[in-house]
MARLUM-108931 format. One record per residue (C-alpha): residue in three letters; x, z, y. Coordinates in steps of 0.05 Angstrom, whole numbers, plus 5000, padded with zeros to 4 digits. Layout:
BEGIN
REC    aa      u      w      v
REC   ala      X      Z      Y
...
! end
This chain:
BEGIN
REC    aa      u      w      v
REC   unk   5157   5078   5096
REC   unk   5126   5129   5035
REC   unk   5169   5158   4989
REC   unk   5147   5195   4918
REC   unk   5179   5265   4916
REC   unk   5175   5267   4839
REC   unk   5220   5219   4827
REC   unk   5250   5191   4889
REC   unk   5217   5122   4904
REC   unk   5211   5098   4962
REC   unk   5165   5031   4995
REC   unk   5165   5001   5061
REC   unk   5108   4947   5069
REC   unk   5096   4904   5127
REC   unk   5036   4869   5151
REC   unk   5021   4801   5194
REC   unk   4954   4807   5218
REC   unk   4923   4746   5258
REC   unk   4883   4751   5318
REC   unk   4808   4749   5280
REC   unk   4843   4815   5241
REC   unk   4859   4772   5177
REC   unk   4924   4792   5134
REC   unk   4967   4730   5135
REC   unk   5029   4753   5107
REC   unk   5054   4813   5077
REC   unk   5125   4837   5057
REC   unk   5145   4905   5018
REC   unk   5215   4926   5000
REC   unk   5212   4979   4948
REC   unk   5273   5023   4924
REC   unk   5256   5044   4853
REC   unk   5229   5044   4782
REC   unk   5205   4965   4755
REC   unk   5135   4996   4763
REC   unk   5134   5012   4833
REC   unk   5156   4945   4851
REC   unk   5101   4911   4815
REC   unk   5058   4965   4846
REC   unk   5077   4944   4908
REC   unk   5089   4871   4888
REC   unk   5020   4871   4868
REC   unk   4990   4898   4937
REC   unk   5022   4854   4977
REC   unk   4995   4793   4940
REC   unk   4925   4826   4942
REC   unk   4918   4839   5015
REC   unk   4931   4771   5039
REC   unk   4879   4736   5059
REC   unk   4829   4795   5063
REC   unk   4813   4834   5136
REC   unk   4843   4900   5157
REC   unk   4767   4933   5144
REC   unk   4775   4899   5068
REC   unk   4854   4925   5054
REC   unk   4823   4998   5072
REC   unk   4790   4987   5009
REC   unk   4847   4978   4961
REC   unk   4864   5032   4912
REC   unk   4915   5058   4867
REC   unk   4863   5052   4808
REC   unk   4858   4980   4818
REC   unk   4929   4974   4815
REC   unk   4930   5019   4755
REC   unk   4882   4988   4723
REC   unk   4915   4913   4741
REC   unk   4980   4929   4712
REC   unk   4966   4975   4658
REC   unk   5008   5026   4684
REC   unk   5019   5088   4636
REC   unk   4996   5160   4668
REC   unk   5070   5168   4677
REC   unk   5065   5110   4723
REC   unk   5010   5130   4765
REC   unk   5044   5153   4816
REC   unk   5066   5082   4834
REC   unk   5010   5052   4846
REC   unk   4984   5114   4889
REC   unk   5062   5093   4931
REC   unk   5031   5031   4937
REC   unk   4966   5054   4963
REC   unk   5001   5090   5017
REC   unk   5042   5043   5035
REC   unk   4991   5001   5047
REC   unk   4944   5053   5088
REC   unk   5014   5061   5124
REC   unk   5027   4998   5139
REC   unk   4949   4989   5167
REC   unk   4954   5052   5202
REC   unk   5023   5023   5245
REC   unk   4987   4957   5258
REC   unk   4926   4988   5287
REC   unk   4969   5045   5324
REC   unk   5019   4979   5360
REC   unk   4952   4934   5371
REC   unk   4921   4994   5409
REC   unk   4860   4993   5352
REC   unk   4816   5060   5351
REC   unk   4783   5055   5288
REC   unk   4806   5122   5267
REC   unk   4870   5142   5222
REC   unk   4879   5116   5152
REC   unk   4890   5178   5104
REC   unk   4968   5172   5069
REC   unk   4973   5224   5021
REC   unk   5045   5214   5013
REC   unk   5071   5245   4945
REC   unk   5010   5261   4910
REC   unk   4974   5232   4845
REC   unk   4908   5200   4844
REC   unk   4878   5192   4768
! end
């Protein structure tokens, strides 16, 4: 769960991973704005499919950039970004995966 200080969103998102590391389902509930839940809306339908090395990759300017959020907005998509890296970073932590921490920067704006 990440939550945006500024104005009081908050995103849980939840991963299915299969056992060659491929996202096969994801699921985000998101309390907040109509642009935080397409944020979020948005990563969820992106990362399935794709491997846990190829989710890492996502970020909020692709959402940004996807949507057409307005700079007031950004800080949605950057929610979504850590929820994502959050979500990876719980999967990897309960499947006893070492490849390092994923970086959430929880409440702060990416251009």
């Amino acid at each position: 769960i990440v939550g945006a200080p500024e104005c009081g969103d908050v995103m849980k998102l939840q991963i299915q991973v299969s056992a060659d590391g491929r996202i096969v389902d994801a699921k985000f509930k998101t309390f907040g704005c109509g642009s935080a839940i397409a944020s979020s809306s948005l990563a969820t339908e992106w990362l399935k499919g794709r491997t846990i090395d190829e989710a890492t990759q996502l970020r909020n300017t692709d959402i940004v950039e996807e949507l057409s959020l307005p700079p007031v907005k950004i800080h949605c998509s950057v929610l979504a970004e850590d929820a994502v890296k959050a979500a990876i970073e719980d999967w990897k932590r309960k499947n006893g995966r070492s490849c390092g921490p994923v970086q959430v920067n929880v409440g702060t704006t990416k251009a």
